[in-house]
PADRENLO-72418 format. One record per residue (C-alpha): residue in one letter; x, y, z. Coordinates in nm, 3 decimals. Layout:
ATOM  res        X        Y        Z
ATOM    A        X        Y        Z
...
END
This chain:
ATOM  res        X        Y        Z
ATOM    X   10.906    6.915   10.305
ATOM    X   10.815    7.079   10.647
ATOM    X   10.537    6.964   10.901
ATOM    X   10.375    7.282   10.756
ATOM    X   10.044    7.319   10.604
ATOM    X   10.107    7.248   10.184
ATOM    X    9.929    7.308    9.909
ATOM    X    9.641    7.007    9.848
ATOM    X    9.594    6.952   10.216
ATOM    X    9.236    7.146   10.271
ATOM    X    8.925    7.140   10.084
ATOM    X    8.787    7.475   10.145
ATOM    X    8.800    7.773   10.301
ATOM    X    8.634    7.651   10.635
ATOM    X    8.936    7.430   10.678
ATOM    X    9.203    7.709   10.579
ATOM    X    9.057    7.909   10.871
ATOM    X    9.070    7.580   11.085
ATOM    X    9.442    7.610   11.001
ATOM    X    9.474    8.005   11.076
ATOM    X    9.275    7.920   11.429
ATOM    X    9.477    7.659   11.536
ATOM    X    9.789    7.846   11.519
ATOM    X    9.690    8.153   11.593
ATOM    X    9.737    8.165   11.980
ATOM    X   10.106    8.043   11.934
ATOM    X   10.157    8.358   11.746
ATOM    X   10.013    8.599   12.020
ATOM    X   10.271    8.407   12.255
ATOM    X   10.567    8.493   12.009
ATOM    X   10.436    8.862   12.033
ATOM    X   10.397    8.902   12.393
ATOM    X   10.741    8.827   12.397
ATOM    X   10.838    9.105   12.196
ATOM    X   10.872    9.487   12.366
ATOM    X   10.617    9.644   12.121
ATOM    X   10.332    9.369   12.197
ATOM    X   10.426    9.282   12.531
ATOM    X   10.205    9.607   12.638
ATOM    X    9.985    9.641   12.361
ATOM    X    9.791    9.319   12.351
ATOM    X    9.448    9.249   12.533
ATOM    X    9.380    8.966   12.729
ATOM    X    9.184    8.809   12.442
ATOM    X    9.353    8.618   12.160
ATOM    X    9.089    8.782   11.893
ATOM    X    9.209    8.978   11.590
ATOM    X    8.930    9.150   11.580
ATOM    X    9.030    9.364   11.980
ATOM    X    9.335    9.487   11.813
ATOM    X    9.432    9.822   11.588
ATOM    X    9.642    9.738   11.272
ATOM    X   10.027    9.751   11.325
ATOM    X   10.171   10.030   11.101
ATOM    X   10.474   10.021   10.856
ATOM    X   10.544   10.364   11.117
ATOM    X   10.479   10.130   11.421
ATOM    X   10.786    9.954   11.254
ATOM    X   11.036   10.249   11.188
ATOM    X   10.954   10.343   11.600
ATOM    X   11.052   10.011   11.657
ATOM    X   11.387   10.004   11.509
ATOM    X   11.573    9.816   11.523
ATOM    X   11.489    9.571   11.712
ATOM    X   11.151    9.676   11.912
ATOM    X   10.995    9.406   11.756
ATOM    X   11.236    9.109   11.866
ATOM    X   11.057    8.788   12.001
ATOM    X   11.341    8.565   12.056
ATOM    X   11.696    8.574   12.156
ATOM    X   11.949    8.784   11.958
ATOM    X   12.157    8.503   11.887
ATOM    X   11.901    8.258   11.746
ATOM    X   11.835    8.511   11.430
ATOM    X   11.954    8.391   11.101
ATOM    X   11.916    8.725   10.905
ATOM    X   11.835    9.098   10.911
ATOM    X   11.694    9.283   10.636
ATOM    X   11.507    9.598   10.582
ATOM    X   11.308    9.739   10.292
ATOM    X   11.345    9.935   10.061
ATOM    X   11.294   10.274   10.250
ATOM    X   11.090   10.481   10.003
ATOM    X   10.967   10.671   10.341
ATOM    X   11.325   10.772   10.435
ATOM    X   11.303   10.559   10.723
ATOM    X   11.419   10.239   10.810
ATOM    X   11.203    9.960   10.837
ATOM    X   11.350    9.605   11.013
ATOM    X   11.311    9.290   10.958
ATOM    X   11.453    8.942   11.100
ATOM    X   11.441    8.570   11.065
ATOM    X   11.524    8.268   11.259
ATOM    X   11.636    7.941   11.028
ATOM    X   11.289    7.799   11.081
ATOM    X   11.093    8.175   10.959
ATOM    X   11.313    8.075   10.663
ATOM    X   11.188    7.737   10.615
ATOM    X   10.827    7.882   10.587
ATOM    X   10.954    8.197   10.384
ATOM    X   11.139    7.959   10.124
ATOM    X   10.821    7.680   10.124
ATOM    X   10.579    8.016   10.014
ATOM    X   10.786    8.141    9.718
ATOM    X   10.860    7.807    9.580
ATOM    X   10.493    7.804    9.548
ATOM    X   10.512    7.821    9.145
ATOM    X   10.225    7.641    8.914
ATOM    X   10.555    7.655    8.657
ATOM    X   10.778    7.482    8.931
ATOM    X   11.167    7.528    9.033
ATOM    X   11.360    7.196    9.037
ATOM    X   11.732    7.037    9.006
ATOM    X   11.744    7.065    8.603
ATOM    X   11.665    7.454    8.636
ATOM    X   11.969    7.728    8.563
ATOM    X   11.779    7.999    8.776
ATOM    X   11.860    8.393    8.740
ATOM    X   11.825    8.592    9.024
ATOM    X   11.796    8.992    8.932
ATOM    X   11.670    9.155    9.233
ATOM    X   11.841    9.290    9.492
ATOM    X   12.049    9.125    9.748
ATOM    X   12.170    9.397    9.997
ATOM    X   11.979    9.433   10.308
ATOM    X   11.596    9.342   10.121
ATOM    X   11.471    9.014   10.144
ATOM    X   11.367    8.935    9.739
ATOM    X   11.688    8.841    9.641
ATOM    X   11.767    8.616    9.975
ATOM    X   11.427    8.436    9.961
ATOM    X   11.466    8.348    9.579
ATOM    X   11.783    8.230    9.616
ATOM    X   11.706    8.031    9.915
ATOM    X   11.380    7.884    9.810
ATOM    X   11.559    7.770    9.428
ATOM    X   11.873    7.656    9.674
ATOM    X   11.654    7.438    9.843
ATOM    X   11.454    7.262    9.497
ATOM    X   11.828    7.159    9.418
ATOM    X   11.812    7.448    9.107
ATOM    X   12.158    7.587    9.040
ATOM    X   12.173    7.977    9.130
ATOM    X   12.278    8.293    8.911
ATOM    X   12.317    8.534    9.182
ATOM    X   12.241    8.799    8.896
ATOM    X   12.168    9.128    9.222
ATOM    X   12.047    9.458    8.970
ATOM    X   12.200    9.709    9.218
ATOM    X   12.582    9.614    9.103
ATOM    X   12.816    9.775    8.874
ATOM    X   12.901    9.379    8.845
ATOM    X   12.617    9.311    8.629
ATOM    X   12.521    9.541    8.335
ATOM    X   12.283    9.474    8.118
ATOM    X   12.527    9.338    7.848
ATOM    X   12.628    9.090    8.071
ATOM    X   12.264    8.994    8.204
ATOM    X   12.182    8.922    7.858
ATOM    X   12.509    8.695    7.833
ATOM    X   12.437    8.485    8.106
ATOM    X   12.123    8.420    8.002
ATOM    X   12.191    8.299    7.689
ATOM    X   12.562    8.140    7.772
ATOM    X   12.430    7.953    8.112
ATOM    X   12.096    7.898    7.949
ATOM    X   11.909    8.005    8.195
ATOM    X   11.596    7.804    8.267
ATOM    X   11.399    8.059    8.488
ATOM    X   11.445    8.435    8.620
ATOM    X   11.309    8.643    8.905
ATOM    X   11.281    9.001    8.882
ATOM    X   11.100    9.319    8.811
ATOM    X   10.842    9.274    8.495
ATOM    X   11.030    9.597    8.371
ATOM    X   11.313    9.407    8.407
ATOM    X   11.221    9.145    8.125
ATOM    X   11.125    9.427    7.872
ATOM    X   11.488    9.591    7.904
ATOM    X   11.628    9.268    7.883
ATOM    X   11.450    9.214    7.552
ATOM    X   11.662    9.575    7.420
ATOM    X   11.983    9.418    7.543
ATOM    X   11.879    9.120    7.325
ATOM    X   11.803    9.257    7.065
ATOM    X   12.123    9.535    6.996
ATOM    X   12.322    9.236    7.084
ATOM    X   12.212    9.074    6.763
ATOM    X   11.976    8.788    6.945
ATOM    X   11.632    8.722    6.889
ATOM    X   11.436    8.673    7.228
ATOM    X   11.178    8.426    7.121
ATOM    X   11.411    8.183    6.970
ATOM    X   11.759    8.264    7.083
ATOM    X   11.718    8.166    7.473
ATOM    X   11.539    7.818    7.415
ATOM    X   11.625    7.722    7.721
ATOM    X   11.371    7.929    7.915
ATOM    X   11.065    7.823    8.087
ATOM    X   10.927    8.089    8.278
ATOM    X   10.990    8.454    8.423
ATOM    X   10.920    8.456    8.757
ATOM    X   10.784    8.833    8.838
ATOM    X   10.683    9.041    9.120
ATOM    X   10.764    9.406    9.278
ATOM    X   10.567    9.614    9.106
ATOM    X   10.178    9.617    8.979
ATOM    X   10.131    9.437    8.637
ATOM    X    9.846    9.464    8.405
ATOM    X    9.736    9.174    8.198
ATOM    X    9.828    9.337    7.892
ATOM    X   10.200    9.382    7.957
ATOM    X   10.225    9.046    8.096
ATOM    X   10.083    8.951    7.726
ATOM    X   10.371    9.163    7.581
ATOM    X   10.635    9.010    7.799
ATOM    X   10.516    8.679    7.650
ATOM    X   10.488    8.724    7.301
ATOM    X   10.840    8.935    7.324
ATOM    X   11.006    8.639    7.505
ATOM    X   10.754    8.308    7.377
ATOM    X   10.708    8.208    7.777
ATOM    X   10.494    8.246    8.082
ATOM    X   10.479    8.517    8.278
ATOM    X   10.463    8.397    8.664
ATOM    X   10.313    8.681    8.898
ATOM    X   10.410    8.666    9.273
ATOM    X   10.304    8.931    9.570
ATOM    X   10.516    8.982    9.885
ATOM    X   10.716    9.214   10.110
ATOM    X   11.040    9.260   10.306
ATOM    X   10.839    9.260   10.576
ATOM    X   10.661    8.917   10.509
ATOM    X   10.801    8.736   10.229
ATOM    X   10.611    8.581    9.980
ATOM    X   10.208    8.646   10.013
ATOM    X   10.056    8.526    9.716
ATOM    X   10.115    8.367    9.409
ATOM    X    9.933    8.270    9.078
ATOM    X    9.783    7.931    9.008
ATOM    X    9.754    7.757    8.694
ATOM    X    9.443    7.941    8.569
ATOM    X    9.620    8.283    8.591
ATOM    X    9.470    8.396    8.960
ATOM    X    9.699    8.547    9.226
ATOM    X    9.640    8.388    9.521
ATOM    X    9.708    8.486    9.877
ATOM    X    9.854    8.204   10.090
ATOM    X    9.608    8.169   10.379
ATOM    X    9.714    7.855   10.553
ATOM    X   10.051    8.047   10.654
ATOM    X    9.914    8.405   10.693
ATOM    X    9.582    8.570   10.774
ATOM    X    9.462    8.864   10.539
ATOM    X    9.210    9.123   10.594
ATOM    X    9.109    9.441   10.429
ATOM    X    9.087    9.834   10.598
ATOM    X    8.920   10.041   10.458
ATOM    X    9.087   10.382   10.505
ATOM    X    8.784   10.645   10.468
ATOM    X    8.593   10.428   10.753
ATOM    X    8.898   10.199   10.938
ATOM    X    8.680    9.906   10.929
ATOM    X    8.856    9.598   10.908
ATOM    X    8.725    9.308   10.707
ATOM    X    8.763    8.967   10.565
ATOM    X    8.762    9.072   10.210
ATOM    X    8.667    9.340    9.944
ATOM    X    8.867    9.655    9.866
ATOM    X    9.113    9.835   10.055
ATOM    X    9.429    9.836   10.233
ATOM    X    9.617    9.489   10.296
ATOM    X    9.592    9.358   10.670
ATOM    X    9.822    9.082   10.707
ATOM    X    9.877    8.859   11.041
ATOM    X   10.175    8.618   10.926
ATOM    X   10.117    8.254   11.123
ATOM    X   10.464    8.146   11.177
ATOM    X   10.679    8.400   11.205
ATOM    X   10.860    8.356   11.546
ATOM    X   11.196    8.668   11.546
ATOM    X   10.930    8.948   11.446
ATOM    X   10.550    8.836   11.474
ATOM    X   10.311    9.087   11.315
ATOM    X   10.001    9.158   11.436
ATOM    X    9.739    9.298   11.184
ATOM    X   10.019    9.442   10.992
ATOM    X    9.931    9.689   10.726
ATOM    X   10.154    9.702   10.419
ATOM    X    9.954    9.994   10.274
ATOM    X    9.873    9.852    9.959
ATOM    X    9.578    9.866    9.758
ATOM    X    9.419    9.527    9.715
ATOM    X    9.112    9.342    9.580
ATOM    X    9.068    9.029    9.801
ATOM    X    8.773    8.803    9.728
ATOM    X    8.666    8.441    9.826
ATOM    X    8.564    8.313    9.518
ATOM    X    8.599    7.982    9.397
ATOM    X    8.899    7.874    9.107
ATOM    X    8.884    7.623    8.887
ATOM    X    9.271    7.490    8.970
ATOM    X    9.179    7.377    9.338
ATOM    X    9.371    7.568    9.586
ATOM    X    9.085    7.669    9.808
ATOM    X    9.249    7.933    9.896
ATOM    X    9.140    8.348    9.842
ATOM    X    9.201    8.559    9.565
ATOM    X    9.386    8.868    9.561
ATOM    X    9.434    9.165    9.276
ATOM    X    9.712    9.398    9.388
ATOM    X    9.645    9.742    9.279
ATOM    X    9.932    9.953    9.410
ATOM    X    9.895   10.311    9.340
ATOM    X    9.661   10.237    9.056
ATOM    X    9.370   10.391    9.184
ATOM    X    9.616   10.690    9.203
ATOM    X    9.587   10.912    8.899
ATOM    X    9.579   11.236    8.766
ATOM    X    9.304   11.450    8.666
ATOM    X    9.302   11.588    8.264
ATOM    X    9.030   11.766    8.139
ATOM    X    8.726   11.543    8.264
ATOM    X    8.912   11.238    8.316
ATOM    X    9.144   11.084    8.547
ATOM    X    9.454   10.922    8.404
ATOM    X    9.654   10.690    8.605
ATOM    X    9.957   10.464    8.505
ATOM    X    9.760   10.152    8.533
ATOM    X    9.510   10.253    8.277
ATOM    X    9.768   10.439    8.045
ATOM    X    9.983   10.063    8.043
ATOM    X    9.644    9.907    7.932
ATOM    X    9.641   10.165    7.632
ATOM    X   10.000   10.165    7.551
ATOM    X   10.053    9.765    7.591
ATOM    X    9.707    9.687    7.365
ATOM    X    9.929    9.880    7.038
ATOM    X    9.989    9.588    6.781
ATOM    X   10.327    9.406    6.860
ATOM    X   10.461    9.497    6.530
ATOM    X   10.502    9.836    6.640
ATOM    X   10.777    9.706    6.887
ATOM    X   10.712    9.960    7.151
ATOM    X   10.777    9.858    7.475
ATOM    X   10.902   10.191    7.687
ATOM    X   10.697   10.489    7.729
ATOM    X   10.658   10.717    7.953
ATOM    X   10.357   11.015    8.012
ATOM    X   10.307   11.350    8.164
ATOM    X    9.952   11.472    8.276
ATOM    X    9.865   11.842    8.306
ATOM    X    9.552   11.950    8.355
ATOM    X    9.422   12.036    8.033
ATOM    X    9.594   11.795    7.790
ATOM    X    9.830   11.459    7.823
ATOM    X   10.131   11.447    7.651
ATOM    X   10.277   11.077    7.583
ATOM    X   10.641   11.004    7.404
ATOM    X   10.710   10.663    7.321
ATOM    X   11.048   10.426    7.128
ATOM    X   10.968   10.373    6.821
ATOM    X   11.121   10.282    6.499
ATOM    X   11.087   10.534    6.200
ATOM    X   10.893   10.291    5.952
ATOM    X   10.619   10.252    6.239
ATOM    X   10.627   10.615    6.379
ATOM    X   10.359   10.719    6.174
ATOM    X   10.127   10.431    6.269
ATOM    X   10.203   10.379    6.622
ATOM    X   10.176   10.761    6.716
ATOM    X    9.819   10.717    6.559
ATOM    X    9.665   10.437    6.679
ATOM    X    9.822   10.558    7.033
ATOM    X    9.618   10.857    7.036
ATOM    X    9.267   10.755    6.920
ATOM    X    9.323   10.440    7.167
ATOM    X    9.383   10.756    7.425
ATOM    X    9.078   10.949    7.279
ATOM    X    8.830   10.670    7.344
ATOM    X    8.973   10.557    7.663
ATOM    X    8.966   10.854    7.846
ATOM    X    8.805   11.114    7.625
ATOM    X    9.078   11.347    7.603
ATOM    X    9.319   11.485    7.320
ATOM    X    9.642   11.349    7.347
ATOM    X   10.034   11.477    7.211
ATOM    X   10.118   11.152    7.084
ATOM    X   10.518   11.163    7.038
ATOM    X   10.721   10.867    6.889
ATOM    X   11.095   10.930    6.972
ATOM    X   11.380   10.719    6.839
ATOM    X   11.507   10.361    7.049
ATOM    X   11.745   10.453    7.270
ATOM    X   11.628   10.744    7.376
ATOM    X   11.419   10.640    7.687
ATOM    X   11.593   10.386    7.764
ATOM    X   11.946   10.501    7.671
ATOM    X   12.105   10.236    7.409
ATOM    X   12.456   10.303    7.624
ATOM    X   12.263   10.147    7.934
ATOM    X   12.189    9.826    7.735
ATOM    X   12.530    9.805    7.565
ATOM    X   12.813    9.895    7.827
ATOM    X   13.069    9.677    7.961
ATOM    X   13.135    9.538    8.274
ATOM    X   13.208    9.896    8.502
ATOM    X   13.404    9.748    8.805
ATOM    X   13.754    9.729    8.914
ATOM    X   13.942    9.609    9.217
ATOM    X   14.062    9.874    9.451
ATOM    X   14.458    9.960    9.401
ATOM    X   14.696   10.247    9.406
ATOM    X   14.973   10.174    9.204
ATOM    X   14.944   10.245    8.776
ATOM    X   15.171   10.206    8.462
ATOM    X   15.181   10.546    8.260
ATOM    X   14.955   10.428    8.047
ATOM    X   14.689   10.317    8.288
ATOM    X   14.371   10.539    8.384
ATOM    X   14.455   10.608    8.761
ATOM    X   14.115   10.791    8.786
ATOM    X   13.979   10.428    8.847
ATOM    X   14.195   10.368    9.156
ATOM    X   13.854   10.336    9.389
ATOM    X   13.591   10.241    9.117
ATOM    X   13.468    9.876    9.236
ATOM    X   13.140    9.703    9.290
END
């Protein structure tokens, strides 16, 4: 364990902020070192005198605008996923790592030498699949290096490994989990008694509601872990033992915008304002990830002292049918509460202005059923008239997808007559 702050070693909030004041003029001196601070920062060490650093702040900065130390004592570069088109930088000395791997290993359901963990996010140039690996590397677990952006790893064989290796605990996407549950199933296994061997899936990346994280559970017969983070920042926040998500405020300071006014403040709801505390290659000042949060003070029953967060994503984002406005989050909440007899699991919705249509997998024998209940749940939720379609398995979520082989070959030039020479460059 590092001489940084852990879990257990505050009371309250008064002393987390202790922490964040203590260390917060070493960070200013890690920024003024950097060529986008060095200019930009008053003479004051107070959040409060500067303007949030942007994720557009960061693609002017490329690559390495934000650079606080020398070149050569950086242990990794990454950048995100680039949903703007642009790329966004980030980079790590050995000790950012220590602090990056310390925050995710953060787990209520923890990672330790007798764990078989299963890594299914990417590797590549992001961060999630680094820092998992990393922070299980250094609990002693033994790592499945599973990536999901390689022709190396179908589904088939995800659902393999887990079973073969008995995997213990997984990271990944929650939609991950549910297509995992498909493989499963069309390879003949049951997934709440044929993988006895797991404890946990450990799950972040994209906004969950509680009722799919219910699904995922009674599908699989184990917790669902919830975790919050960024390229840009590693692990923020992570869920306790009474099933809050909260941010880690002894190693980073959070804040909230508010985007109709720009006021900046210690909690409520808004935009996420994040100062990390010891991040030394890129230091961050106010950065603003953009995402909509709930962050709130409140006291928890397991301890931590530490704030709550709800991460909302885009689900304030919806769109408007008939009198209503339908967004994903609250269409998951309908589609998710459908008895789990009905098996249905992938879905997906189009809104137009005067009516919602919805298709979801379903099996024949609960067609009937499903598509009802669906559409009065849709009725009194929003107070619109849905098309409820149920469509065969497979055909969302292809059954080909969930079934195919291994795709990847090592380059060559040279084939028998027999041999498929159209292959000659196909390799992961």
């Amino acid at each position: 364990m590092s001489d940084l702050p852990q879990l257990g070693q505050w009371r309250d909030f008064d002393e987390v902020r202790a922490i964040q004041d203590k260390q917060l003029p070493a960070v200013f001196a890690w920024a003024r070192r950097s060529p986008f601070y060095r200019d930009r920062l008053p003479d004051s060490e107070r959040l409060a005198d500067l303007p949030p650093t942007t994720k557009q702040d960061l693609r002017d900065a490329y690559p390495f605008g934000l650079l606080a130390v020398d070149r050569r004592e950086l242990a990794t570069y990454h950048e995100s996923s680039g949903t703007a088109g642009a790329a966004t930088a980030s980079y790590y000395t050995e000790q950012d790592w220590v602090d990056l791997a310390e925050r995710y290993a953060r787990k209520y359901i923890p990672i330790g030498p007798d764990d078989m963990f299963f890594v299914r996010t990417p590797y590549a140039l992001m961060i999630t699949g680094h820092l998992a690996h990393r922070a299980a590397r250094s609990h002693g677990a033994t790592v499945v290096p599973g990536d999901n952006r390689s022709l190396a790893m179908p589904y088939s064989r995800v659902v393999r490994v887990l079973h073969d290796l008995g995997v213990t605990l997984t990271w990944s996407l929650p939609t991950e989990t549910l297509i995992w549950a498909a493989a499963a199933r069309l390879a003949g296994y049951r997934p709440d008694q044929d993988f006895p061997n797991l404890r946990a899936f450990y799950v972040g990346g994209e906004p969950l509601t509680a009722v799919r994280r219910k699904r995922i559970s009674e599908i699989w017969g184990v917790p669902v872990v919830e975790e919050y983070g960024s390229t840009e920042t590693g692990s923020l926040a992570g869920e306790c033992p009474e099933g809050h998500l909260h941010f880690w405020a002894d190693r980073a300071i959070p804040e909230v915008l508010d985007p109709a006014s720009g006021r900046i403040g210690p909690d409520g709801a808004g935009q996420l304002v994040v100062t990390p505390l010891f991040r030394e290659a890129m230091p961050l000042l106010r950065y603003n990830l953009e995402d909509n949060v709930e962050l709130s003070y409140r006291d928890c029953a397991c301890g931590w002292a530490l704030p709550t967060i709800r991460v909302l994503g885009r689900s304030a984002f919806g769109y408007p049918v008939g009198s209503a406005r339908v967004s994903q989050h609250d269409l998951e909440e309908v589609v998710f509460s459908l008895p789990v007899e009905f098996g249905v699991i992938f879905w997906r919705a189009r809104a137009f202005p005067d009516r919602l249509h919805v298709e979801i997998e379903v099996a024949p024998a609960e067609r009937p059923a499903a598509c009802a209940a669906l559409t009065q749940a849709i009725r009194e939720r929003f107070g619109v008239e849905p098309q409820v379609d149920g469509v065969a398995p497979g055909t969302l979520v292809p059954h080909r997808l969930l079934s195919a082989p291994q795709d990847v070959l090592k380059p060559r030039s040279l084939f028998g007559p027999d041999e498929d020479w159209d292959k000659a460059i196909l390799y992961g």
